[in-house]
C-alpha positions as CSV (number, residue, x, y, z in Angstrom):
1,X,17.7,-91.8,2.0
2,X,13.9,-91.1,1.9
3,X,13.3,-89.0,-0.9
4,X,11.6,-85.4,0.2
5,X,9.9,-82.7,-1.2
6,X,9.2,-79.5,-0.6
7,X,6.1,-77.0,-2.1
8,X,7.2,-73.1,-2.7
9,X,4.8,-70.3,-4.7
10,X,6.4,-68.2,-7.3
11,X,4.6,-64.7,-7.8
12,X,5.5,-61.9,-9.8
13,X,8.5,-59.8,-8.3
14,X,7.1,-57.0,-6.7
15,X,6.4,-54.0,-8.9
16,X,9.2,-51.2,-8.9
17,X,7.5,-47.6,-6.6
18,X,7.5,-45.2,-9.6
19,X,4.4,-43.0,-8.5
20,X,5.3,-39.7,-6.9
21,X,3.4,-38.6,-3.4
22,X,0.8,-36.4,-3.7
23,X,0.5,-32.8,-2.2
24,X,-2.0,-30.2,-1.1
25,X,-1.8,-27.2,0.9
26,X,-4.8,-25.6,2.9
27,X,-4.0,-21.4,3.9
28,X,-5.8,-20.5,6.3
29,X,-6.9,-17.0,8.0
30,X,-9.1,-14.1,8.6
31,X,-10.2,-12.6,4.8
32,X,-12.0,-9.1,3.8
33,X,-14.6,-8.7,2.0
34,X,-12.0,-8.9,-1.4
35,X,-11.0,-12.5,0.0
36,X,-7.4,-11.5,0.9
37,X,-6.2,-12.5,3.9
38,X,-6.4,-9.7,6.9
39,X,-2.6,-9.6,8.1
40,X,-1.5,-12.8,7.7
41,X,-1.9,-16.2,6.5
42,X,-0.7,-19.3,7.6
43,X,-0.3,-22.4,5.2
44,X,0.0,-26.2,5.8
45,X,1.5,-28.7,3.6
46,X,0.3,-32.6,3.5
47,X,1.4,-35.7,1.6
48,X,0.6,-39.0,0.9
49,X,2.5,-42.2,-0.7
50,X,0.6,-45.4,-0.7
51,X,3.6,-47.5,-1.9
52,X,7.0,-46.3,0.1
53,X,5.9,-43.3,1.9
54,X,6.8,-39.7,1.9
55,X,10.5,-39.4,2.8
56,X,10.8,-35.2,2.8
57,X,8.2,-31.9,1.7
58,X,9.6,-29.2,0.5
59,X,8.0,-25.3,-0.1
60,X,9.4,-22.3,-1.9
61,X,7.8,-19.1,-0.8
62,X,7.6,-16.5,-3.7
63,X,10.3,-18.4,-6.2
64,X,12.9,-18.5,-3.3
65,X,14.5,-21.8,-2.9
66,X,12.8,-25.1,-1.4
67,X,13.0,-25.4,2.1
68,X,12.4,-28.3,4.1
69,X,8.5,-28.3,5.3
70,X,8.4,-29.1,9.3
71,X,5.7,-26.8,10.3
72,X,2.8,-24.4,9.1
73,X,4.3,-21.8,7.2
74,X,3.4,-18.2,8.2
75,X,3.2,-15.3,5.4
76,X,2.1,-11.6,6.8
77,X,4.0,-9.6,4.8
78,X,1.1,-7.5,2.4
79,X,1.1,-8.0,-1.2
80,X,0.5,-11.0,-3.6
81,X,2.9,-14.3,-2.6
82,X,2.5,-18.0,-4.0
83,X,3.7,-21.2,-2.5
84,X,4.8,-24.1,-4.3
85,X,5.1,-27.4,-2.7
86,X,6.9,-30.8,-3.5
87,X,7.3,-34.1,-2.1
88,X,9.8,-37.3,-2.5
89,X,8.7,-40.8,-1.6
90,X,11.4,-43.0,-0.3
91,X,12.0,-44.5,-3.8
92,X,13.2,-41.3,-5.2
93,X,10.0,-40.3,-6.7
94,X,9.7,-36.7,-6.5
95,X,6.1,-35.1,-7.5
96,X,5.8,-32.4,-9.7
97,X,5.2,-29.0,-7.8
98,X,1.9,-27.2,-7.2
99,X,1.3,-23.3,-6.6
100,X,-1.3,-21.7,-4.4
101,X,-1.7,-18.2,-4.8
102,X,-3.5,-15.7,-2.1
103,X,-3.2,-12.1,-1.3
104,X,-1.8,-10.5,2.3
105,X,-3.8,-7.4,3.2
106,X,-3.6,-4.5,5.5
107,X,-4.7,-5.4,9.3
108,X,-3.1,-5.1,12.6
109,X,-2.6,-7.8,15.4
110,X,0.5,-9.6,14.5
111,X,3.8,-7.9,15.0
112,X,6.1,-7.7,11.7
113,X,9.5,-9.1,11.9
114,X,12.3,-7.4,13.2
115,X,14.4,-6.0,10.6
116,X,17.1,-3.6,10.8
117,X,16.1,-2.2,7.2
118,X,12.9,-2.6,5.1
119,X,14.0,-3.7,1.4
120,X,12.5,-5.3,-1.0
121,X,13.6,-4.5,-3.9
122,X,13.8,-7.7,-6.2
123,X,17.8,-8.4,-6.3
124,X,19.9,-8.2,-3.4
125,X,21.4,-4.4,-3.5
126,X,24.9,-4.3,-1.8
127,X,25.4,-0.2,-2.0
128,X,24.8,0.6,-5.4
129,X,25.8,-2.8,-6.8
130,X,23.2,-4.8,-7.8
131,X,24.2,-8.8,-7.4
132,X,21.0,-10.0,-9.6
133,X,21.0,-13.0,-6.1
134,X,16.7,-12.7,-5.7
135,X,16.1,-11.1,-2.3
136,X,14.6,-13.6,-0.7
137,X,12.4,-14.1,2.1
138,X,14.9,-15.9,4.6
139,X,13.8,-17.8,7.7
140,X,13.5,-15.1,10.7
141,X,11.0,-13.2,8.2
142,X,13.5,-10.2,6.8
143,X,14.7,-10.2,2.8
144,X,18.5,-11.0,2.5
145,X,18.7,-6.9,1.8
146,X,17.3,-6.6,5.1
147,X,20.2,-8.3,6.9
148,X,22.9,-6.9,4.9
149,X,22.1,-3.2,6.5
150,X,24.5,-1.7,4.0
151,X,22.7,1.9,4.7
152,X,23.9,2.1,8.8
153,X,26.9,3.6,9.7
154,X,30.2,1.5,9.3
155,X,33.3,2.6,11.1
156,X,35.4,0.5,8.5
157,X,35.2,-1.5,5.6
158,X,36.7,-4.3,7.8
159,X,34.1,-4.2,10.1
160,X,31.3,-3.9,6.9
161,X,32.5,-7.0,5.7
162,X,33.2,-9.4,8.5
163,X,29.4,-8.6,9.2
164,X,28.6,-9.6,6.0
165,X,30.6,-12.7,6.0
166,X,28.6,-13.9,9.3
167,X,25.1,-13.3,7.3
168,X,26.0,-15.1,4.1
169,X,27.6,-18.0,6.1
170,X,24.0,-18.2,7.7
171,X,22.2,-17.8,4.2
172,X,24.1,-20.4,3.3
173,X,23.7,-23.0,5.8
174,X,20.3,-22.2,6.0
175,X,19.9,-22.9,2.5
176,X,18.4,-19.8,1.0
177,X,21.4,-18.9,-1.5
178,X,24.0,-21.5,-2.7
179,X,27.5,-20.6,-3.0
180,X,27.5,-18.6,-6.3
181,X,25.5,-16.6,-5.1
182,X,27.1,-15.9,-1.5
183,X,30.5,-15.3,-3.9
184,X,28.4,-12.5,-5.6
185,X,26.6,-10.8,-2.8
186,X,30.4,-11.0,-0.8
187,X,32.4,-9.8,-3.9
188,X,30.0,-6.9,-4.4
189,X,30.4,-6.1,-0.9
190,X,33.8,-5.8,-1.3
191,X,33.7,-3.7,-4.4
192,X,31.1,-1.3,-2.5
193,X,33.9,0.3,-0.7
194,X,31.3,0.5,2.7
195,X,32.8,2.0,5.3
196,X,35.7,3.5,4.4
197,X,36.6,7.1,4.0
198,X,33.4,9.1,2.7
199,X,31.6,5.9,2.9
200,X,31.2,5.5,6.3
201,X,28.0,7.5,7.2
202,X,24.7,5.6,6.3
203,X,20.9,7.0,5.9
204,X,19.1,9.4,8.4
205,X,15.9,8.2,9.2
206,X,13.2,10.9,8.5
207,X,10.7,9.0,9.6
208,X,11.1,6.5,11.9
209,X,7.1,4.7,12.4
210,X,6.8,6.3,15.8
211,X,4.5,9.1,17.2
212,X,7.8,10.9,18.0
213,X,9.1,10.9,14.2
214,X,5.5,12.2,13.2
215,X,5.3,14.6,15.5
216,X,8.8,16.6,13.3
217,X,6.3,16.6,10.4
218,X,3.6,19.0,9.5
219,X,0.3,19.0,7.6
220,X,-0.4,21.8,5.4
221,X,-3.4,22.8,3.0
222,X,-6.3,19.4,2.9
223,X,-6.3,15.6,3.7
224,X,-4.0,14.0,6.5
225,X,-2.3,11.2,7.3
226,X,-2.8,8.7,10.4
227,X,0.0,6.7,12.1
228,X,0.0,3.1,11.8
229,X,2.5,2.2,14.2
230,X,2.1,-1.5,14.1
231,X,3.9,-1.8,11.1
232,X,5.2,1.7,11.2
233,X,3.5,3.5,8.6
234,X,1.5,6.4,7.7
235,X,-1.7,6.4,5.2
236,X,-3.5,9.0,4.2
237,X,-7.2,9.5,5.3
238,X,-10.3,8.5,3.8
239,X,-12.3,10.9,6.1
240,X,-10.6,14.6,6.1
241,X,-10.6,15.7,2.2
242,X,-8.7,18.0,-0.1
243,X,-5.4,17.9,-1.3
244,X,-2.5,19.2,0.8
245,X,1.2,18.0,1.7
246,X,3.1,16.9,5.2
247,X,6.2,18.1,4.9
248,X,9.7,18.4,7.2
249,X,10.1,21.6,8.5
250,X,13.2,21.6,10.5
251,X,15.7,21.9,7.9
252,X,16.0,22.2,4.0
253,X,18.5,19.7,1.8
254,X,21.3,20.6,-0.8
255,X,22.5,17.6,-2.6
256,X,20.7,14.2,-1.3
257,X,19.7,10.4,-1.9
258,X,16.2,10.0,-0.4
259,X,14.9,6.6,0.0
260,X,11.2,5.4,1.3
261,X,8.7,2.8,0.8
262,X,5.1,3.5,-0.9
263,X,2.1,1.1,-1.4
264,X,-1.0,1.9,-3.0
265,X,-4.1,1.4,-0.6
266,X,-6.6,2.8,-3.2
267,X,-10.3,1.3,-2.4
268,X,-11.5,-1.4,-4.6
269,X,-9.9,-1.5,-8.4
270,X,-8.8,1.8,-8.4
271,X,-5.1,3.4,-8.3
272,X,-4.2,5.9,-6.0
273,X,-2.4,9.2,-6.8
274,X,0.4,10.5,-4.9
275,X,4.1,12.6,-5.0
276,X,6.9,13.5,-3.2
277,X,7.8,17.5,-3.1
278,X,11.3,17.6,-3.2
279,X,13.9,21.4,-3.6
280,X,10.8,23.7,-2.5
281,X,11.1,26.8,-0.4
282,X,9.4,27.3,3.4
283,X,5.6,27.4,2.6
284,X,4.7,29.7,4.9
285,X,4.4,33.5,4.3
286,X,5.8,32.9,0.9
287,X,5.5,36.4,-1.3
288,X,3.9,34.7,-4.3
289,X,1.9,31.9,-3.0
290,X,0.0,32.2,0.6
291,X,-1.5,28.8,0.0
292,X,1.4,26.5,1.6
293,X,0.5,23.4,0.1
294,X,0.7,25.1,-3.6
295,X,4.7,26.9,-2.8
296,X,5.5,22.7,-3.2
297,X,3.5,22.5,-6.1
298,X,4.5,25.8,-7.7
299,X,8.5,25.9,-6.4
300,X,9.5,22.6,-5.9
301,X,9.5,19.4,-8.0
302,X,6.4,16.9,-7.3
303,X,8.3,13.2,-8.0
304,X,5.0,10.7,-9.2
305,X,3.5,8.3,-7.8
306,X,0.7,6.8,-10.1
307,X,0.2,3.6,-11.1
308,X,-3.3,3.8,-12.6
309,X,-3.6,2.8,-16.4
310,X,-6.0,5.5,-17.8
311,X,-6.7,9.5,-16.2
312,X,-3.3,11.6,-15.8
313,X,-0.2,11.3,-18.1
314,X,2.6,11.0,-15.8
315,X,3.0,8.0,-14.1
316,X,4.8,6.9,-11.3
317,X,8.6,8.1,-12.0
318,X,7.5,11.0,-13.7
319,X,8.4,15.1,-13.1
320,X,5.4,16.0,-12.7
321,X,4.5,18.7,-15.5
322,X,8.1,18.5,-17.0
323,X,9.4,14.8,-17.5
324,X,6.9,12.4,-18.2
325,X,7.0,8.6,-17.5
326,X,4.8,6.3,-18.9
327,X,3.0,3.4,-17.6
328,X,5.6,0.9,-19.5
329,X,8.3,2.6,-18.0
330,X,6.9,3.1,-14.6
331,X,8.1,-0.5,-13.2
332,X,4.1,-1.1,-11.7
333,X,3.9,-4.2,-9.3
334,X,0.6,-5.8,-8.1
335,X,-1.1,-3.0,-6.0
336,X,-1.2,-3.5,-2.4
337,X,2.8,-4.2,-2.5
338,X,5.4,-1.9,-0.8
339,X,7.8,0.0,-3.3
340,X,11.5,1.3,-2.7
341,X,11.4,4.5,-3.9
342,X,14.9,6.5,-4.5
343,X,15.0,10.0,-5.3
344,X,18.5,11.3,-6.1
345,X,19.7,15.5,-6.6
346,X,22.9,16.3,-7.7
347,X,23.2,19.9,-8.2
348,X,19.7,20.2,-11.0
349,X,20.3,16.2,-12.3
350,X,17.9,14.2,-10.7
351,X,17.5,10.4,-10.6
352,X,14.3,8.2,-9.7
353,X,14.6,4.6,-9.1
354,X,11.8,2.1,-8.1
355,X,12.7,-0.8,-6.5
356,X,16.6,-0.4,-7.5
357,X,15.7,0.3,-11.0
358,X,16.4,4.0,-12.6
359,X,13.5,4.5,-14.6
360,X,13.6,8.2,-14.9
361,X,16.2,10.7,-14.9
362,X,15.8,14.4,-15.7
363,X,17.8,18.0,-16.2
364,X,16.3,20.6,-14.3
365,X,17.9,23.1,-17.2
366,X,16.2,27.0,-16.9
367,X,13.4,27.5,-19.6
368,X,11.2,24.8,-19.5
369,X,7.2,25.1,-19.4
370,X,4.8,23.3,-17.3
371,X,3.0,21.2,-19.0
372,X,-0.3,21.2,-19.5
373,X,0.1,24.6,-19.2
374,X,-0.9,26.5,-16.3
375,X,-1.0,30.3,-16.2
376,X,1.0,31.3,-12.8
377,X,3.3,28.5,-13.0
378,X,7.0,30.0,-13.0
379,X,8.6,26.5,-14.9
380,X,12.0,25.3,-14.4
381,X,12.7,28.7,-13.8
382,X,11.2,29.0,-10.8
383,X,12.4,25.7,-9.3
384,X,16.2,26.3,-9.4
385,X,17.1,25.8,-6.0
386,X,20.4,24.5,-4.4
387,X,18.5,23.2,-1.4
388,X,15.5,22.8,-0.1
389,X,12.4,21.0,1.7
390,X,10.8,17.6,1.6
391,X,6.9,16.5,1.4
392,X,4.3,14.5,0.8
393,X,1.3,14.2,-1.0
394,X,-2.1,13.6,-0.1
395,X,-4.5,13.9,-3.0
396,X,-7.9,13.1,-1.7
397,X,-9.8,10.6,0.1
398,X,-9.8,8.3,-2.5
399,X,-6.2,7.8,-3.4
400,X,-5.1,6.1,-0.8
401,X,-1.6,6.2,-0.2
402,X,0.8,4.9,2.6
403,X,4.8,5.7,3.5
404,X,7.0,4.1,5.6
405,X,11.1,4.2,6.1
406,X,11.7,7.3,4.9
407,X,15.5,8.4,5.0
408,X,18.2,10.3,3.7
409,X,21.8,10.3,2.8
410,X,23.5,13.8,1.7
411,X,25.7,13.8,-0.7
């Protein structure tokens, strides 16, 4: 046969994809004048792979797990958040993460999510049981704690936990926890006894973010406090001076586990300077004190709230002229953040936790002096009481202060 040929190339074999995509995000929104964003925020992740291409993104919203990246992510809960973001190229290559950081401020216009509870404490809380699980944002906008609404009413235990069962199966498939920590949220449901004999009653709401709840409250002495119902809180004025109190009239407490949300709102670098009155007597037409504001001051317990590094001695957690807290035990988070705030009286034992940890707790024994002294002040002596009224302060225009959630559980 005729002999044939035939011509061929040989190249180098294609080099191996080992570059990892790259990432960027752009957050976007309306800022104040401190460049935080005014309400919300909303950030969108991009990547690029010149070689294989992207095959997934991924984000993790405030150390929470990564989540798949399909659309602009939406932050408008106030305080300090980060996002980091990742990518993996259909070679496997996966990039390292980047963090943006940005600020959510105070502002109205877009509606916060519809919780059943507002917590966000750091862990997930089941009862008293802390499951050390992070309370993580999840994808409908509440925390984890938020959806567990282990401080309603539950008819049974049965009932508690079959409701807890159907959010953790969610979590789950959803991706925010994995399943050791579903096992430990549902095994410290179970140990929380929730809903069965002398368990079954949850938290009161004192104040509820509506006109309506407001309207059981009254101001006494200087200062006020305006509604935000938006996001259903109050903050205390920048316009109407003095210091003064709004308390609850309608009825005094005996033994009690109080529980709100507080955030800082003081202008600018400052710290604001606020308390809750807790065990004083009616303020009005009192025989020793006709200023009502000062009856709190004199005859009840002022619980801290101060976060500010220099000026007055107790801090945030403290007994105010009796137990003092300092700022390294005070638990201070990035101002501009809500705080849970628990204030627990047994008998004269009282108990302070912020944001699930107990960072003060104090004896209200006879004989003890108020401190720095003050020359009418009737000490512990003087604030012996089984029961008694509930208040808040408002110290002046510049400390800026703002409530929300405020409930109650007697003991």
């Amino acid at each position: 046969a005729d002999e044939k040929s035939v011509d061929f190339t040989v190249v180098e074999p294609p080099s191996q994809d080992q570059t990892a995509p790259e990432t960027s995000v752009k957050v976007e929104g309306d800022k104040n004048s401190d460049g935080a964003f005014i309400t919300s925020a909303r950030a969108t992740v991009s990547a690029t792979d010149d070689d294989s291409g992207v095959e997934k993104v991924e984000y993790s919203l405030d150390g929470g797990p990564y989540l798949a990246y399909t659309a602009p992510v939406i932050v408008d809960r106030v305080g300090h958040h980060t996002i980091a973001h990742r990518a993996t190229d259909k070679a496997g290559n996966t990039s390292e993460a980047k963090k943006v950081s940005f600020t959510i401020a105070q502002g109205g216009g877009v509606p916060a999510p519809n919780c059943a509870e507002f917590d966000e404490r750091h862990t997930v809380f089941v009862g008293t049981i802390d499951t050390g699980v992070p309370n993580r944002i999840t994808r409908n906008r509440c925390t984890i704690n938020e959806l567990i609404e282990d401080e309603k009413d539950w008819s049974s235990h049965a009932l508690f936990l079959k409701h807890v069962t159907a959010v953790l199966d969610k979590l789950k498939t959803d991706g925010v926890i994995d399943q050791r920590e579903r096992k430990a949220i549902n095994q410290a449901a179970k140990k929380s006894g929730i809903g069965k004999p002398g368990q079954s009653e949850g938290y009161t709401k004192l104040f509820d973010g509506t006109a309506a709840s407001l309207a059981k409250w009254e101001q006494v002495g200087g200062g006020k406090f305006e509604l935000n119902e938006e996001e259903g809180s109050i903050t205390s004025s920048t316009e109407v001076e003095g210091m003064g109190m709004l308390w609850l009239p309608n009825r005094a407490y005996g033994d009690y586990s109080l529980k709100l949300q507080w955030r800082d709102d003081a202008p600018g670098s400052g710290n604001a300077n606020g308390g809750v009155f807790v065990r004083f007597p009616k303020v009005h037409d009192h025989p020793e004190e006709s200023r009502p504001e000062w009856v709190a001051i004199k005859y009840g317990h002022e619980i801290q709230v101060n976060d500010r590094p220099d000026g007055d001695m107790y801090k945030t957690g403290s007994v105010y002229g009796f137990d003092r807290v300092g700022l390294g035990g005070a638990g201070v988070t990035p101002k501009g953040t809500w705080n849970d705030y628990e204030i627990k009286v047994v008998g004269q034992h009282y108990e302070i936790y912020r944001n699930g940890v107990l960072i003060n707790e104090f004896d209200n024994t006879g004989g003890q002096l108020f401190e720095p002294p003050r020359g009418d002040d009737p000490g512990t002596d003087g604030r012996r009481f089984a029961s008694g009224y509930i208040g808040l302060q408002v110290h002046g225009v510049t400390d800026v202060i703002s409530y929300r959630d405020i409930r109650i559980k007697e003991l």
